[in-house]
C-alpha positions as CSV (number, residue, x, y, z in Angstrom):
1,X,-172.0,156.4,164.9
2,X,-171.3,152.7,165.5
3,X,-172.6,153.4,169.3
4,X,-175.9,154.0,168.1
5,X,-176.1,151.4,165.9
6,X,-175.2,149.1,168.7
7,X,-177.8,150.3,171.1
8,X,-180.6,150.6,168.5
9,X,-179.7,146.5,167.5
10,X,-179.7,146.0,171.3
11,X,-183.3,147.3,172.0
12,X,-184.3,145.4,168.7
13,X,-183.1,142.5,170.0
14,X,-185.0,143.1,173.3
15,X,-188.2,143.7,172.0
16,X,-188.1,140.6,169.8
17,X,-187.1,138.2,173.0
18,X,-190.3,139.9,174.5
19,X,-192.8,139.2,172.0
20,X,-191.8,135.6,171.5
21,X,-192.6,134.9,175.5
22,X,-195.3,131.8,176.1
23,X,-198.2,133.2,178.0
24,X,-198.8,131.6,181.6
25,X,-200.6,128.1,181.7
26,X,-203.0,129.8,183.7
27,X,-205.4,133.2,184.1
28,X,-203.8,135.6,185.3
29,X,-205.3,137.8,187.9
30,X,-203.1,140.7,188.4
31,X,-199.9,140.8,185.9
32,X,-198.0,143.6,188.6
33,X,-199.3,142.7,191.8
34,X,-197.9,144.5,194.6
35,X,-196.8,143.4,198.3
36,X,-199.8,144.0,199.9
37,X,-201.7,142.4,197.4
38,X,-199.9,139.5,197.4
39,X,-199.4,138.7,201.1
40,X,-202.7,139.2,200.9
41,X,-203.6,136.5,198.4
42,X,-201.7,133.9,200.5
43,X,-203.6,130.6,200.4
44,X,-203.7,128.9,204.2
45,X,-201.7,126.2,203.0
46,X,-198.8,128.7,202.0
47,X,-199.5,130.3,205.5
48,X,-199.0,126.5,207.1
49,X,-196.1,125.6,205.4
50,X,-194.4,128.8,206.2
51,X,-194.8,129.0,209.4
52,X,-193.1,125.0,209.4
53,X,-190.0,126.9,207.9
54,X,-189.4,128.8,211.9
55,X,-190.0,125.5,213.5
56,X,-187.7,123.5,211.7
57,X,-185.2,126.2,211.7
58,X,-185.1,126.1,215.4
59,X,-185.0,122.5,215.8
60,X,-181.7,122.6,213.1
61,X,-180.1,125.2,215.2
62,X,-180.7,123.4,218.5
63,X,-179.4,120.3,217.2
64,X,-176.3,121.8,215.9
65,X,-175.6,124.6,218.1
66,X,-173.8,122.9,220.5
67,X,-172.8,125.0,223.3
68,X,-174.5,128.1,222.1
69,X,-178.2,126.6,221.1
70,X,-180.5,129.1,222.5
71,X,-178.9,131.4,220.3
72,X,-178.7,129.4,216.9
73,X,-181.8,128.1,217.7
74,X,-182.8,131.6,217.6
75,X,-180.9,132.2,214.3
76,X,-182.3,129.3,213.0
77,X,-185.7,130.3,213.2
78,X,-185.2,134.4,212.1
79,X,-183.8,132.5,209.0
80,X,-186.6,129.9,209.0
81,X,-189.0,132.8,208.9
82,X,-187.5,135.0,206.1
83,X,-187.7,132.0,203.9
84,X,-191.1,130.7,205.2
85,X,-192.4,134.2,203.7
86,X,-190.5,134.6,200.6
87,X,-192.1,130.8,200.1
88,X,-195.5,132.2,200.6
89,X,-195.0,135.5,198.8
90,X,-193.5,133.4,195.8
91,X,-196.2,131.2,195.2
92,X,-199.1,133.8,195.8
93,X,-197.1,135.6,193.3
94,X,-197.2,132.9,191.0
95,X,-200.9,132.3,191.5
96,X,-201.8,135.8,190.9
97,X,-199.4,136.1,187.3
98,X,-200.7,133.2,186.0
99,X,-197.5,130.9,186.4
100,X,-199.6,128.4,188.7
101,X,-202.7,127.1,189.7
């Protein structure tokens, strides 16, 4: 009986941490946007600065790759790419939930 009691309390707990949430500072557009809609949303400036993330990947692994560069200059910019689109994703995200302008 004290299991229940303990899992009842729990979602209790959970639902009064959700109602005293701030809303965002700004309108929000789509509260659940999915992928598509949010690649899609990309501003150019998110697209620019996103693609900088390949370059400068490259440029690190060249610099530091030593023997090996073509290849972790090729590393370099896979990696700079994944994070130049999780940039873009995240703040097209952000714009469409409200969390920024």
């Amino acid at each position: 009986s004290s299991g229940a009691s303990t899992s009842s309390s729990r979602s209790e707990r959970a639902t009064t941490a959700m109602e005293g949430t701030a809303a965002p500072p700004f309108s929000v557009k789509d509260a659940e946007p999915n992928l598509a809609k949010t690649i899609t949303y990309m501003k150019p400036l998110d697209i620019a600065v996103g693609a900088a993330f390949p370059a400068g990947g490259a440029v690190y692994g060249y610099m530091t790759g030593g023997a090996i560069r073509r290849y972790t200059a090729g590393f370099g910019c896979l990696l700079g790419g994944i994070a130049g689109f999780a940039y873009g994703v995240q703040n097209a995200h952000a714009r469409l939930t409200g969390n920024r302008e």
